[in-house]
NUVEX-195319 format. One line per 3 residues: their letters; for each residue z, y, x of C-alpha. Coordinates in Angstrom, 1 decimal, m for minus. Layout:
<nodes>
A = Z,Y,X; ... $
</nodes>
This chain:
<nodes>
XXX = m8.6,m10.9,m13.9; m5.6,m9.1,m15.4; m2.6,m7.8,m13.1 $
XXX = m0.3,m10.0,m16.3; m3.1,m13.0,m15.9; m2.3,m12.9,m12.0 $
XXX = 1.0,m12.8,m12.0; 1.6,m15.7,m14.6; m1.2,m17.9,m12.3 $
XXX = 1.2,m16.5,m9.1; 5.2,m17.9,m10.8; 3.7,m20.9,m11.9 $
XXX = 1.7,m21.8,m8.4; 4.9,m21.1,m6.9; 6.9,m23.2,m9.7 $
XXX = 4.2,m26.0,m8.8; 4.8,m25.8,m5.5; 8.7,m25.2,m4.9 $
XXX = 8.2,m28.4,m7.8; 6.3,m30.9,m5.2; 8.2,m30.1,m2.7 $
XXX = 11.2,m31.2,m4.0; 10.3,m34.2,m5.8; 8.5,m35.3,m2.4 $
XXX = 11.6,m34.4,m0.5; 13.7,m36.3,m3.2; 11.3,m39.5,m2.5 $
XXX = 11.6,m39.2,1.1; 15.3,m39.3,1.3; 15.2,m42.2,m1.3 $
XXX = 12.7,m43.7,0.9; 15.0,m43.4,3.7; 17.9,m44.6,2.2 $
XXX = 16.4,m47.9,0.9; 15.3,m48.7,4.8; 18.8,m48.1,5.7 $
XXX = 20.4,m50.2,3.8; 17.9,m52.6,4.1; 18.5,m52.1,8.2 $
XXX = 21.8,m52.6,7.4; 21.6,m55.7,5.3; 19.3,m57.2,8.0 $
XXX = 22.0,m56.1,10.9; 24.7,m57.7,9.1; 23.1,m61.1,8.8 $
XXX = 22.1,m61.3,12.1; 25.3,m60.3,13.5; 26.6,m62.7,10.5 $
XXX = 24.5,m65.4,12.1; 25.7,m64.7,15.9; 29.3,m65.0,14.8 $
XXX = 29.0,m68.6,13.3; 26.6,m69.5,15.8; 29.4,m68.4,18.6 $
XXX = 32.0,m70.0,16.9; 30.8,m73.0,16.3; 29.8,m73.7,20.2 $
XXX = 33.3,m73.4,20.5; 34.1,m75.5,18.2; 35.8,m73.4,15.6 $
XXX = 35.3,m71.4,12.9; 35.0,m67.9,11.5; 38.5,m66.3,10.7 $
XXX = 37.4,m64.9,7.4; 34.3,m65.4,4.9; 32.8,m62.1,6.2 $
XXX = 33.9,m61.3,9.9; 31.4,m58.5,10.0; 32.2,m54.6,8.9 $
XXX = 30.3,m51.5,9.2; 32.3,m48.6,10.5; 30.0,m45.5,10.4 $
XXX = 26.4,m45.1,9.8; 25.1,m46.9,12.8; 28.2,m48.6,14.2 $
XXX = 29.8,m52.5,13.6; 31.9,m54.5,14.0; 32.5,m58.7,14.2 $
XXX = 35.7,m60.6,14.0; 35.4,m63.6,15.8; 39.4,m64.1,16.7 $
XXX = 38.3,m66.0,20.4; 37.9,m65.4,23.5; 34.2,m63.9,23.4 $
XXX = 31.4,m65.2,26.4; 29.6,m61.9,27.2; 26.4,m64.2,28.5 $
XXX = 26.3,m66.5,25.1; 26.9,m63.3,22.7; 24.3,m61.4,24.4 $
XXX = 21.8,m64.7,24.2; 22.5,m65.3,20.6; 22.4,m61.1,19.9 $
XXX = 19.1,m61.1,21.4; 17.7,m64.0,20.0; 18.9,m63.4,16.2 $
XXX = 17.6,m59.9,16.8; 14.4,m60.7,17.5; 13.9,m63.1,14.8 $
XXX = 15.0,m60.6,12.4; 12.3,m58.7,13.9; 14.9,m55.8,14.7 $
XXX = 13.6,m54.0,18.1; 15.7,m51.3,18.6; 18.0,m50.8,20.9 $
XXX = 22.0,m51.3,21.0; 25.2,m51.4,23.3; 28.0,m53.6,22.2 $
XXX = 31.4,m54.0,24.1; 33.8,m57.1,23.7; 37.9,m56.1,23.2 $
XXX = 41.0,m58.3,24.3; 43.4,m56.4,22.0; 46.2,m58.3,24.0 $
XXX = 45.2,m56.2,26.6; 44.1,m53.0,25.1; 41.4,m52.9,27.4 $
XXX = 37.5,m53.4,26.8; 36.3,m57.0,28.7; 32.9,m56.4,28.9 $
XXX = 30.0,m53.8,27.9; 26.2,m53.5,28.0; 23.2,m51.8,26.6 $
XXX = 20.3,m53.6,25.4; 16.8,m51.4,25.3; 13.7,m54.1,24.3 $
XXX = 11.3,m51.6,25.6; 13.1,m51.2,28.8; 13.8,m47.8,28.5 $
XXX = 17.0,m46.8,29.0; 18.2,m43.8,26.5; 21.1,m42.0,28.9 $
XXX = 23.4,m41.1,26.3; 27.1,m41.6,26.2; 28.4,m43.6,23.0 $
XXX = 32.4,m44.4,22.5; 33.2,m47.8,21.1; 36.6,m47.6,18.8 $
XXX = 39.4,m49.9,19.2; 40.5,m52.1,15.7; 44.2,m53.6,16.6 $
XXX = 43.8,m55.7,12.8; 41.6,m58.0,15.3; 42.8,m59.9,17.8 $
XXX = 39.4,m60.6,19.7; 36.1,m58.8,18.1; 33.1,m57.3,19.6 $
XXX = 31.4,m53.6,18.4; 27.5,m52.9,18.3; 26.3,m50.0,18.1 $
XXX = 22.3,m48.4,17.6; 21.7,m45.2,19.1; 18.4,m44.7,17.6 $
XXX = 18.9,m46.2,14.7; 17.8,m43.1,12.5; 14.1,m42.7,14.7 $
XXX = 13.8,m46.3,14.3; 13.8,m46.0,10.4; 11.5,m43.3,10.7 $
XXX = 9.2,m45.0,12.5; 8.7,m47.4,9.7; 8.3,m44.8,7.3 $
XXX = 5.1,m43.4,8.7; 3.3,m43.5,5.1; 5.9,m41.1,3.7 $
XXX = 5.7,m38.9,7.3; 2.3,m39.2,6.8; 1.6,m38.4,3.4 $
XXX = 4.0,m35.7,3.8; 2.3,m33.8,6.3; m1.0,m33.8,4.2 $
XXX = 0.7,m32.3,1.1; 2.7,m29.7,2.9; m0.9,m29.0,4.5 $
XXX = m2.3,m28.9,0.9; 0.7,m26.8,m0.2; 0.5,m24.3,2.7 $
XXX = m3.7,m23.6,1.9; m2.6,m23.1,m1.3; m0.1,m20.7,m0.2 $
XXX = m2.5,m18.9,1.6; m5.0,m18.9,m0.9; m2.8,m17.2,m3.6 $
XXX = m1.9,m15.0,m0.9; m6.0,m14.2,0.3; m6.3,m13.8,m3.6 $
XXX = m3.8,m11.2,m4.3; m5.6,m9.4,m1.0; m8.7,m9.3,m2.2 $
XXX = m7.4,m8.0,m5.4; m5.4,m4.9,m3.6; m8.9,m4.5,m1.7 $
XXX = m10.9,m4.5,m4.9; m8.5,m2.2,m6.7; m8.3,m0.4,m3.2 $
XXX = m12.1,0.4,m3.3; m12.4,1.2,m7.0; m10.1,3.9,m6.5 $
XXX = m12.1,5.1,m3.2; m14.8,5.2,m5.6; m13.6,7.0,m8.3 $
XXX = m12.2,9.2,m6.0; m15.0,10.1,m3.8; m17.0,10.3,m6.9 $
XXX = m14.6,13.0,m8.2; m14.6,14.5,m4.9; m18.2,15.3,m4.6 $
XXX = m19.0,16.1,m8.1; m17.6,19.4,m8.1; m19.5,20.9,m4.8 $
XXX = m22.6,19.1,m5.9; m22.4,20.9,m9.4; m21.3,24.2,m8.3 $
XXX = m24.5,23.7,m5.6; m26.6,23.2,m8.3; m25.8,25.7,m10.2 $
XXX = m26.2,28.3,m7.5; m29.3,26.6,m6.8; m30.3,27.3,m10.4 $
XXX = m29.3,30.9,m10.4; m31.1,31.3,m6.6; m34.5,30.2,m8.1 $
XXX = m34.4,32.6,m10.9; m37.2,35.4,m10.6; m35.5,38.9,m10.5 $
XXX = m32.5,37.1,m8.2; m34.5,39.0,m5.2; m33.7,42.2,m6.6 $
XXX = m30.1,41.5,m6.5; m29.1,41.2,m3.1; m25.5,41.0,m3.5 $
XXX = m25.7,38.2,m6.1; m27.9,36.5,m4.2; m25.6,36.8,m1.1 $
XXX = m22.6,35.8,m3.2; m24.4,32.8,m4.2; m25.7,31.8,m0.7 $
XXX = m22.3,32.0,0.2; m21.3,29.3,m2.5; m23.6,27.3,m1.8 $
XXX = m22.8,27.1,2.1; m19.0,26.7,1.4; m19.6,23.6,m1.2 $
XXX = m21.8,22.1,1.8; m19.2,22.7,4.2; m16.7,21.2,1.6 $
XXX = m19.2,18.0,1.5; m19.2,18.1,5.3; m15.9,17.8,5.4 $
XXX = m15.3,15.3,2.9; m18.2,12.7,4.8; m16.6,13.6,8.0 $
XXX = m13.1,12.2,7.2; m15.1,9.1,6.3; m17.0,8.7,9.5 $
XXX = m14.1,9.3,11.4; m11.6,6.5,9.6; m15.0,4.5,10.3 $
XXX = m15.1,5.2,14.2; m11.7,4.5,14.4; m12.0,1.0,12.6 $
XXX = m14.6,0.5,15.3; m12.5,1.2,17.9; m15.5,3.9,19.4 $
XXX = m12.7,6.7,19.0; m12.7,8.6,22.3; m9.8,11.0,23.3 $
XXX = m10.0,13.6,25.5; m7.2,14.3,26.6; m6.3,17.8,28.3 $
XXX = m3.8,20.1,28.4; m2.7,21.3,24.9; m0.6,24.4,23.9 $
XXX = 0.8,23.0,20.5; 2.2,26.6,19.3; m1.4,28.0,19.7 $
XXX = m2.8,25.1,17.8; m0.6,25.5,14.6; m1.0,29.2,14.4 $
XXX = m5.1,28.7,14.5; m4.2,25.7,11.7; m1.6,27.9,9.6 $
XXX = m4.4,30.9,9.6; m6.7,29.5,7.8; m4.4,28.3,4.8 $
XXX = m2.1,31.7,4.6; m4.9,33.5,2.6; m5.5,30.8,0.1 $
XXX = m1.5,30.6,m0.3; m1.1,33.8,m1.5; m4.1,33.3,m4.0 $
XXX = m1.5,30.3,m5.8; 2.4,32.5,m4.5; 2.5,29.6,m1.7 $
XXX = 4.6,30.3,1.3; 3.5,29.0,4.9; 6.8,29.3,6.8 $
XXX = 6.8,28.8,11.2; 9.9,28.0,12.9; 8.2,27.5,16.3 $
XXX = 11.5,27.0,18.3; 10.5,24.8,21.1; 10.8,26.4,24.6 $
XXX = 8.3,23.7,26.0; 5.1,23.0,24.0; 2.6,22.1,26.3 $
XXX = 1.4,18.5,25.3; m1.5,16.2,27.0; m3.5,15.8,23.6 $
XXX = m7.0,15.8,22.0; m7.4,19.3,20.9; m10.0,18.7,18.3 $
XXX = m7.6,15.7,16.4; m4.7,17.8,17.2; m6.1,20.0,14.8 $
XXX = m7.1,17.7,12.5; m3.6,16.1,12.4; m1.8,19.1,11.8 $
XXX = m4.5,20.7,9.4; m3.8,17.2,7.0; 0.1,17.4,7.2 $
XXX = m0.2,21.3,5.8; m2.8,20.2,3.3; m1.3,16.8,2.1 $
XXX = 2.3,19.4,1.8; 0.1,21.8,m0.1; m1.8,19.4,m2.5 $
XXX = 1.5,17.5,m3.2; 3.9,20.3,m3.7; 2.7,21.4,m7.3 $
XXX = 3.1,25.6,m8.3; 4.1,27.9,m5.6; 4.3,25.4,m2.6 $
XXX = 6.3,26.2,0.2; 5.4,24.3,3.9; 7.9,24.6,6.7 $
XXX = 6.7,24.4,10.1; 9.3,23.6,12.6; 9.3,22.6,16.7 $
XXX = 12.3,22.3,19.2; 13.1,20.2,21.6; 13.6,16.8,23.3 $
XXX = 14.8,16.1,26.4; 11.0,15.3,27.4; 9.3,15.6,24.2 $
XXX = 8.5,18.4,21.7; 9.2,17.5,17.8; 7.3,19.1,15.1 $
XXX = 8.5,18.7,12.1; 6.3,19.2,8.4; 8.7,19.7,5.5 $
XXX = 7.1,21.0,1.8; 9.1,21.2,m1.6; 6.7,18.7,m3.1 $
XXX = 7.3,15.9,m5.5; 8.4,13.5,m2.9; 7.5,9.8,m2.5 $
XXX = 9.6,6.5,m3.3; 11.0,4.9,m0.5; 8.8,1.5,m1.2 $
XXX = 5.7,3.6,m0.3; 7.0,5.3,2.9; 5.0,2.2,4.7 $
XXX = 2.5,2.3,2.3; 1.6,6.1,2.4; 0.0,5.1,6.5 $
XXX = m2.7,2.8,4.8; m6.1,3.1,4.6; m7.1,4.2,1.1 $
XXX = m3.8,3.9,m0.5; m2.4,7.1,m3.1; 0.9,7.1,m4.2 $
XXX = 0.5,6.6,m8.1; 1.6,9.6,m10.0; 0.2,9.0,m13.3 $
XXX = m3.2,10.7,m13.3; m4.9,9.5,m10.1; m7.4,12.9,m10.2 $
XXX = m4.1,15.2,m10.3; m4.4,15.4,m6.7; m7.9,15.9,m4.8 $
XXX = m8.7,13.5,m1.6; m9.9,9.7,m1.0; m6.5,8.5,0.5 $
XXX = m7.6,8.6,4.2; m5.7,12.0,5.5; m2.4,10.3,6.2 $
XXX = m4.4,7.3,7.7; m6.3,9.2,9.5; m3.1,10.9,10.7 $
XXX = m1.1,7.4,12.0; m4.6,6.4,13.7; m4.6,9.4,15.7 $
XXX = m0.9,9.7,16.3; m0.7,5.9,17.8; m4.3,6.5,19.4 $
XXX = m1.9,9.3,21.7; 0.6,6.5,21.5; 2.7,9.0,19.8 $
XXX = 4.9,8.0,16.8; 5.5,9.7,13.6; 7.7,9.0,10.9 $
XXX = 8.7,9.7,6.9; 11.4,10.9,5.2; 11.0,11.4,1.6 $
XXX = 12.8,11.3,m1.7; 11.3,11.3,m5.6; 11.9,15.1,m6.5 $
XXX = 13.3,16.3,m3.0; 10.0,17.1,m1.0; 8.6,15.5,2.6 $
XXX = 9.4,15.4,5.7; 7.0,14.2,8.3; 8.3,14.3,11.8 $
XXX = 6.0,13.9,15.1; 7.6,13.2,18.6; 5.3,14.4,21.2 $
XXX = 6.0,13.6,24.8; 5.6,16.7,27.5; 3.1,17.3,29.8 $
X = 5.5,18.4,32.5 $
</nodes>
C-alpha cells in the first residue's frame, strides 16, 4: 500500500472516528436531557398531587393554579400558604412517590416565614442508606408557609435508567479504541516492513563489494603462472583476507544487535583506562584519514579516566562514534575527541564537521535499523545498527548518552561515564 493510500485511509479513520464519537456523545446528552425533564415532569405532579392532597385535609385550597416551582436543577419548591404537618406531608411525599415509581432519595424542610426559621427537616433514603452530604435549603419570603425538596442523587439516578445508552457506549468506544489500535499496529508494521527493506538493501550492498573483490582475487589466485609471482600473489592473499575480515565484521554487528535483543549480552566489567582505549581506537583510523585529508583530533583533558567498563564494547562504542563522524562528515572529515571532568564522572565528548541531523531524528537516530534519509540511501555504507548498537551498550553500563545536532553544523555525541574511584 502506498505511503498517499495510507495516509488518506489514516484522516478519514480518524474523521470516522472523531465523527461517532460525537454524534454518540450528542445522543447521550439528548438522551439525558429527555429523562430530566421527564424526572422533572414526574416530580412536579407528584409534589402537585401532595399539595392538593394536604390542602384539602385541611379543608382548603391551593393559593395559586401551580403552587409548585423548580429552583435549580434538582431543587423545588411548594406553596401551600398553611401551617404544614411534617407527619401528613411526609405520608403523602412517600406515598405519591412511590406511585410515581420515583425511588430516589430526597430531604425536604418546611418554613414559617413569620418566623424566619425552618419548622421541620428530614431526609428520605428508600434504600435505607443514608448519603452524608450536607445540602442548604433556600428561604422564599414571596411565601408565607411552603416546603423545599430536594434530590441529591438526582443526576446517578437518571443515569441509572440510561443503562442502554451506558451500555452501548462502552461497546463502541471499545470498537473505536481496537480500531485505534489497529491503524496504529498497521502503520507499525508498515515502518517495520519499510525498516527491513532497507536492512536488506543495505546488507545486500554491504556484502556485495567484499564478495566481488573476493572473487575476483579468487580468480586472479587460480590463474597458472600466479605461483611465479609471489608478490602478486601475496598482494592478493592479502585482499582477500581484509574483504573476509570486512564480512566478519559486518555479520558480527548483526549477531551482536541479536544477543542483545535476547538479553544473553554479558558484561565484564573490570577496570578500564578510557585514554588508553581511544588512543588504541584513534590508531587504527589515522592512517586511513590521511589517505582522504581527514583530521583525527584528541583533546584528552580529563585528569581521572579510570572507568568500571567492558573493555571489548568499550572499544566497540568508541570505534562506531569515530566511524559514524567519519562516514557522515563528507570530504576531508575532521573528528574531535574530547574528555574532562565531572565531579564523579568522566565525559567524552565526539564532535565531526559532518552534515548534521534534524532535530526530529535525534530520538530516532538510537533505533534499531533506522538511517537518517539523505537522499540516496547507498551514499553512506552500514545497515543502521552502529548507533543502536551504541545506546544498547551505553544503557547496558547504565550509562547515558546524548545528541546534539544541527542540519549543516556537524554532531555532537556526549557520553557521561561514572568513575571508578
Amino acid at each position: 500500500m502506498k505511503n498517499n493510500q495510507i495516509r488518506i485511509a489514516v484522516i478519514l479513520g480518524s474523521v470516522s472516528i472523531i465523527g461517532i464519537i460525537m454524534f454518540q456523545f450528542y445522543w447521550v446528552k439528548t438522551s439525558y436531557n429527555l429523562a430530566e425533564q421527564q424526572f422533572n415532569r414526574t416530580v412536579e405532579i407528584a409534589l402537585y398531587d401532595v399539595a392538593q392532597k394536604m390542602v384539602t385535609f385541611n379543608g382548603h385550597e391551593l393559593p395559586n393554579e401551580n403552587p409548585v416551582r423548580q429552583i435549580s436543577s434538582n431543587y423545588f419548591i411548594v406553596d401551600i400558604n398553611e401551617i404544614i404537618d411534617p407527619g401528613i406531608l411526609e405520608h403523602y411525599l412517600k406515598t405519591e412517590f412511590e406511585y410515581s415509581n420515583i425511588h430516589i432519595s430526597y430531604e425536604y424542610a418546611i418554613y414559617d416565614c413569620e418566623t424566619d426559621k425552618m419548622v421541620y427537616g428530614n431526609y428520605i433514603n428508600p434504600s435505607k442508606v443514608r448519603i452524608n452530604e450536607e445540602r442548604k435549603f433556600q428561604k422564599y419570603d414571596e411565601f408565607t408557609y411552603y416546603f423545599g425538596i430536594i434530590f441529591p442523587t438526582k443526576t446517578i439516578y437518571i443515569l441509572n435508567t440510561m443503562n442502554i445508552w451506558l451500555i452501548s457506549s462502552f461497546v463502541l468506544i471499545t470498537a473505536l479504541v481496537f480500531f485505534a489500535y489497529a491503524i496504529f499496529i498497521m502503520l507499525r508494521q508498515k515502518r517495520l516492513s519499510e525498516i527491513q527493506k532497507d536492512f536488506i538493501n543495505n546488507m545486500t550492498h554491504e556484502f556485495k563489494t567484499p564478495i566481488s573483490t573476493i572473487g575476483i582475487s579468487a580468480n586472479v589466485l587460480s590463474e597458472p603462472g600466479i605461483l611465479n609471482q609471489p608478490d602478486r600473489l601475496a598482494n592478493y592473499a592479502a585482499i582477500i583476507s581484509d574483504q573476509n575480515k570486512r564480512l566478519e565484521n559486518q555479520i558480527e554487528k548483526v549477531l551482536q544487535i541479536a544477543r542483545i535483543e535476547r538479553n544473553k549480552l554479558r558484561l565484564k566489567l573490570e577496570e578500564t583506562d578510557v585514554h588508553k582505549i581511544i588512543n588504541m581506537v584513534s590508531d587504527n583510523f589515522k592512517m586511513n584519514l590521511k589517505d582522504i585529508n581527514g583530521n583525527l583530533i584528541l583533546n584528552l583533558g580529563a585528569i581521572n579516566h579510570i572507568i568500571k567498563a567492558d573493555k571489548i564494547h568499550l572499544t566497540n562504542v568508541i570505534y562506531n562514534l569515530i566511524d559514524n563522524g567519519i562516514k557522515y562528515s563528507g570530504q576531508e572529515p575532521k573528528v574531535e575527541i574530547s574528555t574532562f571532568n565531572n565531579p564523579g564522572y568522566v565525559i567524552i565528548e565526539f564532535k565531526d564537521n559532518g552534515i548534521g541531523i534534524e532535530k526530529k531524528y535525534h530520538k530516532k537516530i538510537f533505533e534499531k535499523f533506522f538511517r537518517v534519509p539523505t537522499g540516496n540511501i547507498h551514499n553512506v555504507k552500514g545497515f543502521g545498527i552502529g548507533l543502536s548498537y551504541v545506546k544498547s551498550i551505553i544503557n547496558s553500563h547504565k550509562w547515558e548518552i546524548n545528541v546534539e545536532s544541527e542540519t549543516g553544523r556537524g554532531t555532537r555525541f556526549r557520553i557521561v561515564i561514572p568513575l571508578a574511584f
